[in-house]
C-alpha positions as CSV (number, residue, x, y, z in Angstrom):
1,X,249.4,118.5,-129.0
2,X,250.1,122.3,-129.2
3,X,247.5,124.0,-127.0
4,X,248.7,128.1,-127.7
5,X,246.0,129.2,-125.2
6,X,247.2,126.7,-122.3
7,X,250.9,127.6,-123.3
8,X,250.1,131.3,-123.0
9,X,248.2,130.9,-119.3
10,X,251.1,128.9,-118.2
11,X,253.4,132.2,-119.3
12,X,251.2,134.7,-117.5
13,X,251.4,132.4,-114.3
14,X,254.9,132.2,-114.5
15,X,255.0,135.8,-114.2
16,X,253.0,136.4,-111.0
17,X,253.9,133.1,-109.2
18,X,256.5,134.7,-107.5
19,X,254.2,137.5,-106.2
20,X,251.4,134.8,-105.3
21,X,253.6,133.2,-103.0
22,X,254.8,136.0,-101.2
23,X,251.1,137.2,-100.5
24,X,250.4,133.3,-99.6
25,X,253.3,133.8,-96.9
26,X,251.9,136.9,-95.6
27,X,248.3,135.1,-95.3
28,X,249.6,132.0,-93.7
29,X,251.0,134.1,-91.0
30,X,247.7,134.8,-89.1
31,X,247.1,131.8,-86.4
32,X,243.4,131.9,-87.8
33,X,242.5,128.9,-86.0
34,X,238.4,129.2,-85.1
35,X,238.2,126.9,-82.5
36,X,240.2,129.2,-80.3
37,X,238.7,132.7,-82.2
38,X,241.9,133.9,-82.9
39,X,243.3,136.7,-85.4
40,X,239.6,136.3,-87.4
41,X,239.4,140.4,-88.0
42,X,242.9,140.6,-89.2
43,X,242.2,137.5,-91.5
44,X,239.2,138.7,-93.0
45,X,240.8,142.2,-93.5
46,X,243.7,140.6,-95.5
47,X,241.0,138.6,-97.0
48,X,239.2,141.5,-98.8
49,X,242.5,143.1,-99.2
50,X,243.6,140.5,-101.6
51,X,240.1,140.3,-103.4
52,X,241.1,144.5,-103.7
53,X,244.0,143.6,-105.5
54,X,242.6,140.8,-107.4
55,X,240.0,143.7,-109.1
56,X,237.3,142.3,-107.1
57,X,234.2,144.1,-104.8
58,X,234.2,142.4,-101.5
59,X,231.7,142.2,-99.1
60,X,231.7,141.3,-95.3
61,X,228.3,139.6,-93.9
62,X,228.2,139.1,-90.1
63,X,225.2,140.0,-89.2
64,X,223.6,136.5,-88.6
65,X,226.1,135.3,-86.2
66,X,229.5,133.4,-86.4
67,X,232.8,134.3,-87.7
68,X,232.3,136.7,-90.8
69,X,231.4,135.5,-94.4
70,X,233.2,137.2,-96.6
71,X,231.7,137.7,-100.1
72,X,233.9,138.7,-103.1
73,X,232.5,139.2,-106.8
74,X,234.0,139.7,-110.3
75,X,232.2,140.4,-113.8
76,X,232.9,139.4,-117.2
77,X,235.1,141.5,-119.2
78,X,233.8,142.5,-122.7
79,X,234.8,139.3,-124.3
80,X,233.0,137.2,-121.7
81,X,229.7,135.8,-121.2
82,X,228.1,137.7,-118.3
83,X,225.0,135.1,-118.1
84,X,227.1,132.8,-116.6
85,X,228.5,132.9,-112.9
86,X,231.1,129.8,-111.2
87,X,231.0,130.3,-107.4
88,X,234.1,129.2,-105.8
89,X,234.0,128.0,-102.0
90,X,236.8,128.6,-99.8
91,X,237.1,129.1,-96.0
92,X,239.8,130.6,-94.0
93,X,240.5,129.4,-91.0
94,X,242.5,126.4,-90.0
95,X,243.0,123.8,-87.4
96,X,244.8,124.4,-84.3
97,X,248.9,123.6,-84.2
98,X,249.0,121.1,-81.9
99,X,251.4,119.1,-81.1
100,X,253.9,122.1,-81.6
101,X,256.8,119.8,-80.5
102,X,255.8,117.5,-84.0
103,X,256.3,120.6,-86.3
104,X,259.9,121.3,-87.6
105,X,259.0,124.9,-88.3
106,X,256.9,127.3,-86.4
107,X,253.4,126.8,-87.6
108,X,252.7,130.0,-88.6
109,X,256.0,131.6,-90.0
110,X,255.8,129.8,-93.5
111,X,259.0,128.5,-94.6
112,X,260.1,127.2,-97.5
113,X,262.4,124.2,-98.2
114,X,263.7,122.3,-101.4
115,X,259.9,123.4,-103.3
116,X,257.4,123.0,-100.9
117,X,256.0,125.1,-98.6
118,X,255.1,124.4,-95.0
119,X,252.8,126.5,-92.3
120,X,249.5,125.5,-90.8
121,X,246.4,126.0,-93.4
122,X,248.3,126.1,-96.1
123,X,246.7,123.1,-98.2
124,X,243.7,123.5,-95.7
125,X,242.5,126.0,-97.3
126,X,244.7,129.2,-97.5
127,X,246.9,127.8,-100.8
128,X,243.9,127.0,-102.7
129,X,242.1,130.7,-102.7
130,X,245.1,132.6,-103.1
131,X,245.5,130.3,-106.3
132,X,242.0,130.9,-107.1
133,X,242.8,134.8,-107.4
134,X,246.1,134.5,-109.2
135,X,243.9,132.7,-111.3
136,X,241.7,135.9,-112.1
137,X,244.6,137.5,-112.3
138,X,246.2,135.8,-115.1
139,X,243.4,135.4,-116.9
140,X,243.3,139.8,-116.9
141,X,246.4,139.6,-117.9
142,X,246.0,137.5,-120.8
143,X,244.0,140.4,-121.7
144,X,239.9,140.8,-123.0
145,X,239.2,140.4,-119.2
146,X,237.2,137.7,-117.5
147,X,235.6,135.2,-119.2
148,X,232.3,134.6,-116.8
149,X,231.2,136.0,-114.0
150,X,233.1,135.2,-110.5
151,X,231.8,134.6,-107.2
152,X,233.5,133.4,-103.7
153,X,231.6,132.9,-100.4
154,X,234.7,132.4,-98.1
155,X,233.9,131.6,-94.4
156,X,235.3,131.3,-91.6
157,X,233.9,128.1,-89.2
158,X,234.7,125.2,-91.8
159,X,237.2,123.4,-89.1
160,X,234.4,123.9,-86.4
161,X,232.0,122.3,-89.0
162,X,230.6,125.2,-90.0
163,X,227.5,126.0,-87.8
164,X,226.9,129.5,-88.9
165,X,226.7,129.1,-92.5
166,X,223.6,127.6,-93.2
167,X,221.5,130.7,-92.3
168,X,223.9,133.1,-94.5
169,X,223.4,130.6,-97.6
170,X,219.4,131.0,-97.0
171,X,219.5,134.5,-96.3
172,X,222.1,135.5,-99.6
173,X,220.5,132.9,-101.4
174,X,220.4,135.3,-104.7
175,X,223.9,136.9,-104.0
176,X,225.6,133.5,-104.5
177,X,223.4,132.2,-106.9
178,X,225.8,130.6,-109.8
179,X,225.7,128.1,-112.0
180,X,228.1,125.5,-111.1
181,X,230.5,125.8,-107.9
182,X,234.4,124.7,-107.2
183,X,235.0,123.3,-104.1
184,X,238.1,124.5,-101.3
185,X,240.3,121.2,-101.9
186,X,242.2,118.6,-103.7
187,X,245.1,117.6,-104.8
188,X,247.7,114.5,-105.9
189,X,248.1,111.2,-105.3
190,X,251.2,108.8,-104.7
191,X,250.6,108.8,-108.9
192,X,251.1,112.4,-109.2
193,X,247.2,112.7,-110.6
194,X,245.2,115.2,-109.4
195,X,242.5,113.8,-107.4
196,X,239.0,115.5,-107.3
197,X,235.9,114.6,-105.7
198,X,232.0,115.3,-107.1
199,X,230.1,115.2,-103.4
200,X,231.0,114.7,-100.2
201,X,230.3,112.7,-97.0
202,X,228.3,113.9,-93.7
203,X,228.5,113.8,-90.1
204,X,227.2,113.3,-87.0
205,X,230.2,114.6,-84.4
206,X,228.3,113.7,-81.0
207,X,229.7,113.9,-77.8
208,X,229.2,111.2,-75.2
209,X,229.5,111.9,-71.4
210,X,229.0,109.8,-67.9
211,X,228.9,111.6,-64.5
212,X,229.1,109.1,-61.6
213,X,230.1,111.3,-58.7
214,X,230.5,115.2,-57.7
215,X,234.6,114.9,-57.0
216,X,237.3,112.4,-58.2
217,X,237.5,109.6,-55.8
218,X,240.6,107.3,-54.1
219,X,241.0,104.6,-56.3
220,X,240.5,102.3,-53.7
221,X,236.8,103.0,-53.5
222,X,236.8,101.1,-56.3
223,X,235.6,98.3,-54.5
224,X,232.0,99.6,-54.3
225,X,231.9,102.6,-56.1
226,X,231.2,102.5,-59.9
227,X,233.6,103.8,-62.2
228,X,232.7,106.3,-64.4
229,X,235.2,105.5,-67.5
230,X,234.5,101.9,-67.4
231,X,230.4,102.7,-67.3
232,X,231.3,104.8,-70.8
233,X,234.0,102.4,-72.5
234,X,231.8,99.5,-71.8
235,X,228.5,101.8,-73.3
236,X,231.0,102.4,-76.5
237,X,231.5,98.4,-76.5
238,X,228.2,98.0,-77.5
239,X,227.9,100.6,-80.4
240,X,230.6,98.4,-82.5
241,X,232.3,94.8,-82.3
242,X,235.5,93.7,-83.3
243,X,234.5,93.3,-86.1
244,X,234.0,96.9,-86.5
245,X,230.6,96.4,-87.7
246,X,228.1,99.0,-86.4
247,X,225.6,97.7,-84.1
248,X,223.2,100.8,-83.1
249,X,219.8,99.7,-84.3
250,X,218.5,102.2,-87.0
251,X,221.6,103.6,-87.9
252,X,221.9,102.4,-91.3
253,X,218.0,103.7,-92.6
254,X,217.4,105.6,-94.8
255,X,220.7,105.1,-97.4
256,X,220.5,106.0,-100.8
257,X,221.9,102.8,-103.2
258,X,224.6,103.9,-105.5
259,X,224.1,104.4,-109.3
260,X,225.8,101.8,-111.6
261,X,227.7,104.9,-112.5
262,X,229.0,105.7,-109.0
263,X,229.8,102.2,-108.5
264,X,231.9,101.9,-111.9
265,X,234.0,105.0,-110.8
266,X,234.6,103.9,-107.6
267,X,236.2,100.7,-109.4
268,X,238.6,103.3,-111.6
269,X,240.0,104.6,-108.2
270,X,243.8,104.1,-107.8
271,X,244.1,102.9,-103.5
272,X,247.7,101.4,-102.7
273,X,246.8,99.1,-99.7
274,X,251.4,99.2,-98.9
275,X,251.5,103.3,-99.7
276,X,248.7,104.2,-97.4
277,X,250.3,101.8,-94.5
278,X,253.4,103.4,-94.9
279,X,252.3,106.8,-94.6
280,X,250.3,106.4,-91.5
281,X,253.2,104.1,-90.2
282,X,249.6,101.6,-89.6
283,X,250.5,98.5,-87.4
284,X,247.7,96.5,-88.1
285,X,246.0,95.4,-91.6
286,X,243.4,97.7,-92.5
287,X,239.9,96.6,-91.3
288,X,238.7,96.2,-95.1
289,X,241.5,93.6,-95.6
290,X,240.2,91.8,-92.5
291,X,236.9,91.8,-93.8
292,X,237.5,91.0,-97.5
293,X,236.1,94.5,-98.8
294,X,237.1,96.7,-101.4
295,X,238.5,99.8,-99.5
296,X,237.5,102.4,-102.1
297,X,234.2,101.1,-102.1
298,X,234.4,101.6,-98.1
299,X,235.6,105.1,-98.1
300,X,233.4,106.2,-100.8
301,X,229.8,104.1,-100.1
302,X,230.0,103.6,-96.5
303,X,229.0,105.0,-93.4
304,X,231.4,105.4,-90.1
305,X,232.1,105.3,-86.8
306,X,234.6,107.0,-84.9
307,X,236.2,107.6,-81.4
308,X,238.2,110.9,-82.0
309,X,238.8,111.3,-78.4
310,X,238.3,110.1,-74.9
311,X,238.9,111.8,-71.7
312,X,238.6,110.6,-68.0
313,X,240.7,110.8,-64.6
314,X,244.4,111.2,-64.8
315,X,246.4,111.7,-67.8
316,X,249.7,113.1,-66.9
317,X,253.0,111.9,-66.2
318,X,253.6,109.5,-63.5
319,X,250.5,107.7,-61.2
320,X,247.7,109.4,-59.5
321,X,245.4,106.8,-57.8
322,X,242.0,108.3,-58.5
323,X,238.6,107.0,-59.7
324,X,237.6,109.4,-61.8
325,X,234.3,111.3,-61.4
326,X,233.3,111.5,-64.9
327,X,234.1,111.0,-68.6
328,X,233.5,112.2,-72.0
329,X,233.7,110.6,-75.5
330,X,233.5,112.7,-78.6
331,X,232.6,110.4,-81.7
332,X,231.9,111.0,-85.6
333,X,229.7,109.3,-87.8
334,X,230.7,110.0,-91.5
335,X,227.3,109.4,-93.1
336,X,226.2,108.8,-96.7
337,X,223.4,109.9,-99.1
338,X,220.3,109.6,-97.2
339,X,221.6,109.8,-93.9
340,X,220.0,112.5,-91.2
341,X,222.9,113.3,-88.1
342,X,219.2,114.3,-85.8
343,X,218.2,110.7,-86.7
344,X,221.5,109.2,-85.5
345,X,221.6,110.8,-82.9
346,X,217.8,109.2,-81.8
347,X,219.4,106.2,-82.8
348,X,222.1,106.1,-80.1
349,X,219.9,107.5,-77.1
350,X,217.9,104.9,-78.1
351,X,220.9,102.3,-78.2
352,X,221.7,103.2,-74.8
353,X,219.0,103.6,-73.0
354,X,217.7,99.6,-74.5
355,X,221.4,98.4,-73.0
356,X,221.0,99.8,-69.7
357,X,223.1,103.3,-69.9
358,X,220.5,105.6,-69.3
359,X,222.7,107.7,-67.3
360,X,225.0,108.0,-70.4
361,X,223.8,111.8,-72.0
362,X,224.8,111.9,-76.0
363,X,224.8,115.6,-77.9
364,X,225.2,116.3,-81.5
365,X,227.9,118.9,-81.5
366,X,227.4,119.3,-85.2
367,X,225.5,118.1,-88.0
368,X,225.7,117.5,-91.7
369,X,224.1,115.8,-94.4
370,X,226.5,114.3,-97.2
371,X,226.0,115.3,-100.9
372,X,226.7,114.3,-104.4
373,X,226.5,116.1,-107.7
374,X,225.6,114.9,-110.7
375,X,227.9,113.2,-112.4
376,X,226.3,113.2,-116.2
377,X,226.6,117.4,-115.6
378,X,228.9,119.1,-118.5
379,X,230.7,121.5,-115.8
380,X,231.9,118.0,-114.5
381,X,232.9,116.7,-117.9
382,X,234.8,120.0,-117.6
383,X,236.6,120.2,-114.9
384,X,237.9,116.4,-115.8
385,X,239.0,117.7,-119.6
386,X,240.6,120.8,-118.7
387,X,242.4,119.1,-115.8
388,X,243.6,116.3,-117.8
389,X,245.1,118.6,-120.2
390,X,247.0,120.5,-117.3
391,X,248.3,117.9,-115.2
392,X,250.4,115.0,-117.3
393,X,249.7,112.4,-115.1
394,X,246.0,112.3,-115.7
395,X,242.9,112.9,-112.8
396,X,240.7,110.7,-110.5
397,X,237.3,111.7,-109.9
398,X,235.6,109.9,-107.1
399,X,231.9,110.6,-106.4
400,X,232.5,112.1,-103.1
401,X,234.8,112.9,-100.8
402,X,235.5,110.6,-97.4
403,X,236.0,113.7,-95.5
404,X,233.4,116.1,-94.7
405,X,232.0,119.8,-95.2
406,X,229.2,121.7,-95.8
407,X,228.3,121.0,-99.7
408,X,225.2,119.5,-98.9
409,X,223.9,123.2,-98.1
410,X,225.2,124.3,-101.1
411,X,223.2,122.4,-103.4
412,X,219.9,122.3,-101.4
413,X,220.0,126.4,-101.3
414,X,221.5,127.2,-104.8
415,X,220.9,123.8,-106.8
416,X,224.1,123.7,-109.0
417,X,226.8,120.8,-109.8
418,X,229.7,120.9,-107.1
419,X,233.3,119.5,-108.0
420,X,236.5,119.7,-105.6
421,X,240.0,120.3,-106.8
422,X,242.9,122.1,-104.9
423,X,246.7,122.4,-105.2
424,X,247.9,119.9,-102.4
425,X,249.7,116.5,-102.6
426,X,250.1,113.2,-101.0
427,X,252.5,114.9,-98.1
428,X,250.2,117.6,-97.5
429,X,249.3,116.4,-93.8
430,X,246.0,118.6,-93.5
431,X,245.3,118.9,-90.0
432,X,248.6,117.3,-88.9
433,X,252.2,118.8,-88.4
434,X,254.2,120.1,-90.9
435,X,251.3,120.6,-93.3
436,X,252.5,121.3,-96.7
437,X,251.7,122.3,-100.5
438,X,254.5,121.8,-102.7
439,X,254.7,124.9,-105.3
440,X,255.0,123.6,-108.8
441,X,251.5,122.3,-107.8
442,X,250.6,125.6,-106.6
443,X,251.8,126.8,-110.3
444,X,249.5,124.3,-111.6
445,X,246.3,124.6,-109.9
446,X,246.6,128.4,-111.2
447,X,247.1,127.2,-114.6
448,X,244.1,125.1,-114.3
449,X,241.8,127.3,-112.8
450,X,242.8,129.9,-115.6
451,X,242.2,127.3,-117.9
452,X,238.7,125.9,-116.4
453,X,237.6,129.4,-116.5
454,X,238.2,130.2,-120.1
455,X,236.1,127.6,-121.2
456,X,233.7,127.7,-118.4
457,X,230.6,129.4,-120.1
458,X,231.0,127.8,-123.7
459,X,230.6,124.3,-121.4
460,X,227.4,125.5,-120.0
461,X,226.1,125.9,-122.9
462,X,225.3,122.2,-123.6
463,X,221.7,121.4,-123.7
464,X,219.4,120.3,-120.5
465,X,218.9,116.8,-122.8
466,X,222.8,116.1,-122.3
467,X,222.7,116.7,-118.3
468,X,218.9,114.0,-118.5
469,X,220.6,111.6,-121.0
């Protein structure tokens, strides 16, 4: 079917692709990784720069601590409906390199080959906002000016999990007020549709740590002195058996059920049980296999646990005899609806200290609570119809995301529907090496945030009895 208003966005995008990229390039190029604090003033300089040039008033708020939040606004053009406001959430730093010697480019000199793009945060999260302002631009372009109002709220701690942003969200509760918010990623499957999520999981990242001594020891002490690293790894033994079933009394209280709804749309998710092997290069069966579960029902519905990192002794090259004097755990929970990270963290000091390990200390490094919108909400009804009329392949909408961020803070502070789409693919390797967006789906995700836009306030305007029903 001949849509002349999606033909005419595509045209205008066309046009300023070219330019998008290039000022992609040039905002790839700061190593804004926040975990180390570096280049954050240069970033968020270039980050109002581009809201400038986008038409937009930009604000920088730092005065509650943390990396700056930058916010950026844009008002209906006389054609538009200037009762009704989308906030877009977007965050611009990124995760360290590391390993450098995995990358086949330089991380942070973007480079182009055969249509996709490669540099560090460049589908985590820095492709997805300079989209969203071509976006604005087209749609000034295409002339009558914007159709809604526009917010961001672009931050600057989402890889550290975001431990700043809370008290901005309270305190600017009014300044981002909107009605219905976009979310920083997405993007497509081994199916070439564009997957999007309506929520998002939580987590509990805790770190756990054993001292047995003041110095590292001669291993041969061994004899009859305890070893710190086998005192943890035998504490982790009893959090979760082989057959990775959580054991930590308590830790599964307090979990909201699924709707009927949730559980149906889990069921219409595409998983490829020999794709995913392949891309991770797995080389054993995937624990839901083993268990005779339904993985899409796993990484949607349930909760996690996770050693992300253990670190004791001697790790270099060659031997070093030593007994080491102490040794350190970090773990993450991914949690569900219902699920507190200050109560799973009880849970586990209480764990340990009924097995015997009260010398093992646990800390919650950070803490968030997982969210879902509303499913039956017209701006999610939407944001499926307008995608599905931009991408050919069609869209997958999965109540939340397995991954985490802080949405849940969103919708407890400004109360509005929350749906996730971005411009990266299957090969996009967020967090990894050689992290990638390809750029027809760059071209795209414009075209569909121009589109969404257009038809953003009209949407809205179904009745509260529709959102109840």
């Amino acid at each position: 079917m001949v849509n002349p208003q999606l033909d005419e966005l595509r045209l205008y995008t066309k046009e300023l692709v070219t330019d998008s990229v290039e000022i992609l390039k040039e905002y790839l190029s700061f190593p804004t990784i926040s975990a180390q604090g570096t280049a954050i003033p240069e970033t968020v300089e270039y980050v109002v720069k581009m809201v400038h040039d986008a038409g937009g008033e930009a604000q920088v708020l730092d005065n509650l601590g943390g990396n700056p939040v930058v916010y950026a606004s844009f008002e209906a053009g006389e054609k538009g409906d200037d009762t009704k406001t989308l906030l877009f959430y977007n965050h611009y730093d990124v995760q360290p390199p590391d390993p450098l010697d995995e990358w086949n480019s330089e991380p942070f000199s973007p480079v182009i080959k055969d249509g996709v793009l490669f540099a560090r945060g460049v589908a985590d999260n820095k492709g997805d906002l300079v989209a969203r302002l071509t976006a604005i631009k087209v749609l000034q372009k295409a002339g009558g000016g914007l159709p809604c109002n526009i917010k961001f709220l672009i931050e600057g701690e989402e890889e550290i999990g975001s431990p700043s942003l809370a008290p901005y969200l309270r305190e600017y509760k009014e300044l981002f007020k909107a009605d219905a918010c976009i979310w920083e990623f997405g993007g497509k499957d081994a199916e070439e549709r564009i997957n999007m999520v309506a929520g998002i999981k939580g987590m509990a990242y805790l770190e756990l740590s054993c001292k047995g001594a003041d110095i590292d020891m001669h291993s041969s002490v061994g004899a009859y002195v305890d070893n710190a690293a086998w005192r943890l790894v035998q504490a982790l033994a009893t959090m979760k058996n082989q057959e990775n079933e959580i054991l930590v009394e308590g830790f599964y209280e307090g979990i909201i059920p699924p709707t009927e709804e949730e559980k149906q749309a889990v069921q219409a998710l595409p998983f490829d049980e020999e794709a995913v092997s392949k891309l991770y290069g797995l080389k054993r069966p995937l624990i839901t296999a083993v268990k005779g579960q339904d993985p899409r029902e796993a990484m949607v519905f349930h909760p996690t646990m996770t050693i992300c990192g253990l670190v004791s002794g001697y790790t270099g090259d060659g031997t070093k005899t030593v007994l080491p004097k102490n040794a350190k755990a970090k773990i993450d929970c991914r949690l569900v609806p219902g699920q507190d990270p200050d109560h799973i963290l009880e849970c586990i000091k209480k764990h340990l200290q009924k097995h015997g390990f009260h010398d093992i200390e646990a800390t919650l490094v950070n803490g968030q609570k997982a969210y879902r919108s509303n499913y039956k909400h017209p701006f999610v009804k939407h944001v499926i119809d307008t995608a599905n009329e931009v991408y050919p392949a069609g869209t997958v909408l999965a109540p939340n995301s397995a991954g985490t961020g802080p949405m849940f803070e969103f919708g407890a502070q400004l109360q509005l529907p929350i749906v996730s789409t971005g411009v990266g693919w299957i090969q996009s390797k967020a967090h990894a090496p050689n992290e990638s967006i390809r750029l027809e789906d760059f071209e795209q995700g414009i075209v569909h945030m121009a589109y969404m836009l257009s038809g953003f306030a009209s949407a809205l305007k179904e009745t509260h009895e529709s959102i109840e029903a």
